[in-house]
C-alpha positions, 0 to 999 in steps of 0.5 A, spaced: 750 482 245 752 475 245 753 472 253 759 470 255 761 463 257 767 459 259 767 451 258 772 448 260 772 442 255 771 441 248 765 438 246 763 432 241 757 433 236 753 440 234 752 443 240 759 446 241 758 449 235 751 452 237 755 455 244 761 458 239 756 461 235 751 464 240 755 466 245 761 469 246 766 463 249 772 462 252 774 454 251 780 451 255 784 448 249 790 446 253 788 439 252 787 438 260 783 440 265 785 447 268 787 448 275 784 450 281 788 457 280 786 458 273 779 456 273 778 462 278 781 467 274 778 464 267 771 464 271 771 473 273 766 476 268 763 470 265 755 469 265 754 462 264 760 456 265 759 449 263 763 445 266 765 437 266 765 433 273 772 433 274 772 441 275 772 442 283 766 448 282 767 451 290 765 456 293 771 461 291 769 459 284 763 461 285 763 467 288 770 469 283 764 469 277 759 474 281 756 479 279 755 476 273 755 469 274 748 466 272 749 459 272 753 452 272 751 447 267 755 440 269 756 435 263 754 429 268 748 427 271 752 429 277 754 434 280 758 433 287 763 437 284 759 443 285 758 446 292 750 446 290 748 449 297 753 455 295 750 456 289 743 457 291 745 461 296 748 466 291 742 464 286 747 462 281 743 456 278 746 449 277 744 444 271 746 438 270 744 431 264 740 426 268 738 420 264 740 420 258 747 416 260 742 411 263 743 405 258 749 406 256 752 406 263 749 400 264 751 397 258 758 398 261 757 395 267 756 388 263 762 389 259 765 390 265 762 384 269 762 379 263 769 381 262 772 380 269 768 374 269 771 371 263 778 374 263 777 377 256 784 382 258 787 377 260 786 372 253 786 379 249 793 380 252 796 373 252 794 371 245 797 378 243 804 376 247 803 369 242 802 365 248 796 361 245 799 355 243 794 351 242 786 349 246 788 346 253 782 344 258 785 349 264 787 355 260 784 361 262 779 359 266 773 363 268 767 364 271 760 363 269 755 368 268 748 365 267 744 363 272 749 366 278 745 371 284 747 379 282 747 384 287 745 390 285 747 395 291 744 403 288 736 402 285 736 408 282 735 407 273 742 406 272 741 399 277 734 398 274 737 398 267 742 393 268 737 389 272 733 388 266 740 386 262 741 381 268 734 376 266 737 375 259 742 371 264 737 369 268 739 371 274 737 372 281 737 379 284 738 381 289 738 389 291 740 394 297 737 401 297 737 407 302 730 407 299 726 402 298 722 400 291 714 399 292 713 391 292 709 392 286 716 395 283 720 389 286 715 384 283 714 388 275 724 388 276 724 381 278 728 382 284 729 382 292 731 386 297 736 385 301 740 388 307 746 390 305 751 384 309 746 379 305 746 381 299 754 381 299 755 375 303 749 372 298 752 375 291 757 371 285 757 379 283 756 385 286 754 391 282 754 399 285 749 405 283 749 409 289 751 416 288 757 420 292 754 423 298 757 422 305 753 416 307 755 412 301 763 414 301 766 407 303 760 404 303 764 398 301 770 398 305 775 392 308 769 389 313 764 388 307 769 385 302 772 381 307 764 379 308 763 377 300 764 370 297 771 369 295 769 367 287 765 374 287 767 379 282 766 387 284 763 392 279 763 400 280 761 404 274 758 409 280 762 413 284 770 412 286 770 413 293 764 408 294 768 403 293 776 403 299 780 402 294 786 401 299 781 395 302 779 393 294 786 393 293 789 388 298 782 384 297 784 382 289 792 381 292 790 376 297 783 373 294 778 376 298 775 376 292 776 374 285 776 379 281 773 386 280 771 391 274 772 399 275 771 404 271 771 410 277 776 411 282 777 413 289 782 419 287 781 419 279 784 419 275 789 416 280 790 409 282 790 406 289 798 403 289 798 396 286 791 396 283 795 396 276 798 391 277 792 386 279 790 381 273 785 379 276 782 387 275 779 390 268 780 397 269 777 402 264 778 410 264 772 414 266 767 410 259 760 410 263 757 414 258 763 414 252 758 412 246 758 417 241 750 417 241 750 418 249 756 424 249 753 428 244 746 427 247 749 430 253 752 435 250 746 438 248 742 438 254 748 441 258 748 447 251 740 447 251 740 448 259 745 453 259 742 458 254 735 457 256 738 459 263 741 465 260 735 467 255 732 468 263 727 461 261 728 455 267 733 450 265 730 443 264 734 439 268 735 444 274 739 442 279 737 447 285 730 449 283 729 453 289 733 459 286 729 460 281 724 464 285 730 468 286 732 468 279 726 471 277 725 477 281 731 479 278 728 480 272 
């Protein structure tokens, strides 16, 4: 008998169609993400769930998908919308996609960055508006790139890589970390730590990398935008709430800062109110990892991890590996 699996999304590339053939799946197909209400009911009788980072997978869901419940593979490298400890105390295994969004995210983050810097939105809207009549000296003026100081805020591989993008501007970089690289490491990336207030006060950008926890939540707030250059541009491809997007908000409004790039909010899909109407903003949807390539790869470690887990193999990328000590004795 084929296990039974909810995903509540559709998957790209060929991975969904290994789930459908070698599971007995149930897919949300209602073209948007299931409520609380419905991801309890649907979660009863299944053995693995797949689930995308917007899905809040509490302790109820959890407990609603015992007995049979035996894993959670999250298709994300992470995972705060899960109650891991939970899981791990129910011996319900977590899976998630570490690595394979490294360089795609990073290149984003540079999209983001280039974009605010040179007002691209704006030009692409003002040429589409017809409003381009002719080169002036002071039309859409931005800022330079090259050779400005980047602060990168988070040295995890996803900082690392948009390092490696910043010695092409030859940059100077500073970073801030709670944990901080060997001086080797710092010496082969080219780049300088820095207590946070310094590499704030000291950065043209300022890019974040950090993952959600409660030490990181408003990590930069009114106090720490109030601290940066008024010519500096913010970049946030990490996590929303990081960033306060109320403070981030009034920043734009009233040049704190020149300008910011987001790809993640606070409340997602939600915007603080007034982020929308800051031309001084390039915002995107959630398309850190949104390349074909990378989102297909995603697919297949998420599916790969699900039915290894399910076989009664251990997952490649376990999350809480502590219950796997448990699983086994179950066998």
């Amino acid at each position: 008998m084929k296990p039974r699996v909810l995903c509540t999304r559709e998957l790209p590339g060929p991975a969904m169609t290994r789930l459908r053939q070698e599971t007995e799946l149930t897919l949300n197909t209602l073209g948007r993400q299931l409520t609380p209400e419905e991801l309890l009911a649907q979660v009863r009788g299944q053995e693995g769930l797949l689930t995308m980072l917007a899905d809040p997978i509490t302790r109820a869901v959890l407990e609603a998908g015992r007995p049979t419940l035996k894993v959670v593979s999250n298709y994300a490298v992470g995972f705060n919308n899960i109650d891991v400890a939970a899981a791990t105390e129910l011996g319900i295994a977590v899976t998630n996609t570490p690595g394979v969004l490294t360089e795609t995210t990073a290149d984003l983050a540079w999209a983001l960055l280039l974009a605010v810097a040179r007002r691209v939105v704006e030009g692409d809207h003002f040429q589409r508006a017809g409003r381009f009549k002719g080169w002036e000296p002071q039309l859409l003026l931005g800022l330079d790139v090259f050779g400005k100081t980047l602060g990168i805020v988070g040295m995890g591989r996803i900082g690392q890589a948009v390092v490696r993008r910043a010695h092409g501007f030859s940059m100077r970089v500073l970073y801030f970390s709670h944990h901080r690289l060997e001086t080797d490491e710092e010496k082969i990336l080219g780049v300088t730590y820095a207590p946070l207030p310094q590499l704030l006060a000291e950065s043209d950008f300022v890019s974040v990398h950090v993952p959600l926890t409660p030490e990181t939540h408003h990590l930069i707030g009114e106090r720490e935008l109030r601290s940066m250059k008024k010519t500096a541009i913010l970049v946030n491809t990490a996590r929303g709430p990081v960033i306060d997007e109320t403070a981030l908000v009034r920043a734009l409004q009233e040049g704190w800062i020149a300008g910011a790039g987001l790809d993640v909010y606070e409340n997602e899909p939600l915007m603080a109110p007034g982020l929308a109407e800051q031309s001084s903003a390039v915002l995107l949807p959630h398309l850190g990892s949104a390349s074909r390539e990378t989102r297909e790869k995603m697919a297949t470690m998420a599916v790969d991890d699900l039915l290894a887990l399910l076989r009664g193999e251990r997952p490649a990328h376990l999350v809480n590996p502590e219950v796997w000590s448990k699983i086994e004795q179950t066998k």
